[in-house]
C-alpha positions in Angstrom: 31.8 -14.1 32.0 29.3 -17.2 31.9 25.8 -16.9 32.5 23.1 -20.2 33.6 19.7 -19.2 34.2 18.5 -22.5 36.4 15.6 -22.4 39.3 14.4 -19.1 37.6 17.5 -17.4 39.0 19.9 -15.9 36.7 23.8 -16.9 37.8 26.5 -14.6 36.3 29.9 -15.5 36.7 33.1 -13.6 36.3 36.1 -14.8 35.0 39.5 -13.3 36.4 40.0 -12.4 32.5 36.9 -10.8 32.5 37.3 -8.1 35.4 40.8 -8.0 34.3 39.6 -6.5 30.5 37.1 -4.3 32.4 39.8 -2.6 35.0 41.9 -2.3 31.8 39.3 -0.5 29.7 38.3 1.6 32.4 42.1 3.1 32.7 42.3 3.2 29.5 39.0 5.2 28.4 37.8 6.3 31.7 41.1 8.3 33.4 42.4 9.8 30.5 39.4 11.8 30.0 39.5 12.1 33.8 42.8 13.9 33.4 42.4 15.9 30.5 39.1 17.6 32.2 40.5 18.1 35.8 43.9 18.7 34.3 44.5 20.4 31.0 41.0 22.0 30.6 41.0 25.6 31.8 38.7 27.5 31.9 38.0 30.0 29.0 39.3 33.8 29.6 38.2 35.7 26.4 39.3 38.8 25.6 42.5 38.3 28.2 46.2 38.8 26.8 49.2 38.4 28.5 52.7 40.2 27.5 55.4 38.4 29.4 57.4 40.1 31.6 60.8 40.5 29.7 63.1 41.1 32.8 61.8 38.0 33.7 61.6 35.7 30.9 65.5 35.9 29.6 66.9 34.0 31.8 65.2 30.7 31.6 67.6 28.9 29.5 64.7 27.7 27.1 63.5 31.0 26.7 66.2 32.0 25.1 65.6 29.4 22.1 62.0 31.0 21.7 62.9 34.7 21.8 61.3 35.0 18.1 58.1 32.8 19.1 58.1 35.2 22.4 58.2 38.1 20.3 56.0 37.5 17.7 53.5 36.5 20.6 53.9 39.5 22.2 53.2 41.6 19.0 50.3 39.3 18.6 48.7 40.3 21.8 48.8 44.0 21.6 46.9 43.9 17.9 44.7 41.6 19.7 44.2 44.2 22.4 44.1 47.2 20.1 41.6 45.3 18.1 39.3 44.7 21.1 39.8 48.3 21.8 39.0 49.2 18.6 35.9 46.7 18.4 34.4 48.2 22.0 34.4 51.7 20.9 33.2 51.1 17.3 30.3 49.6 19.2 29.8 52.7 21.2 29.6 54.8 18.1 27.1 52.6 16.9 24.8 52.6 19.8 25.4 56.4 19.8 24.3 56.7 15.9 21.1 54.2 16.4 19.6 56.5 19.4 20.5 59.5 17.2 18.7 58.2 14.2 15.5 57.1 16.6 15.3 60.2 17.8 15.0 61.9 14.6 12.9 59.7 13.6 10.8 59.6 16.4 10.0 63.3 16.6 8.5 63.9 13.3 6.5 60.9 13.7 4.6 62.1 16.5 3.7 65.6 15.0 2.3 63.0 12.5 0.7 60.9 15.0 -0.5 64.0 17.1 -1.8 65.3 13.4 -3.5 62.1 12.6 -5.0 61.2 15.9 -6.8 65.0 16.1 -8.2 64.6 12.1 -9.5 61.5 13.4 -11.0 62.5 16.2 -15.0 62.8 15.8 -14.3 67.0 17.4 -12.6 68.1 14.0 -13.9 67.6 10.6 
């Protein structure tokens, strides 16, 4: 690239060396993260676990050669799924023990209140 700045115009000019680094810098930066985004990126599912199908998956040669990986997958996504179980309905019992607790709490506090308000009324002394 060569630049002249003459008659107050700026000149740029491009080398074939030039645009030849620049189209090999933009396949080399530019497309691969192109790819990996439209490509390999899925989107996120949380809280979804497969179990293969095991009818299916046997008779795929390469399967075969992964039975333990399979298997230890598959034993992986049930705890994961009894876990979530578990998680969901610890949080119900939770939610159920913090309105319980309010409530108790709530109804004394208004005799209190009710109590309070009437002393301080200017009708009672």
């Amino acid at each position: 690239m060569k630049a002249n700045f003459s008659n107050g115009k700026l000149v740029i000019r491009f080398t074939l060396n030039f645009i030849a680094h620049q189209i090999l810098l933009f396949l080399t930066v530019s497309l691969p993260a192109a790819f990996y985004i439209v490509v390999l990126k899925q989107p996120e599912k949380c809280g979804e676990y497969l179990i293969l199908d095991r009818k299916r998956r046997f008779f795929v040669l390469s399967s075969r050669l992964y039975r333990e990986v399979y298997a230890n997958l598959e034993s992986l996504s049930l705890t994961l799924q009894e876990n979530e179980r578990k998680r969901q309905e610890f949080e119900q019992l939770r939610q159920d023990w913090a309105s319980g607790v309010t409530h108790d709490l709530k109804t004394p506090l208004s005799y209190i209140s009710g109590y309070t308000d009437m002393l301080l009324s200017d009708e009672h002394e």
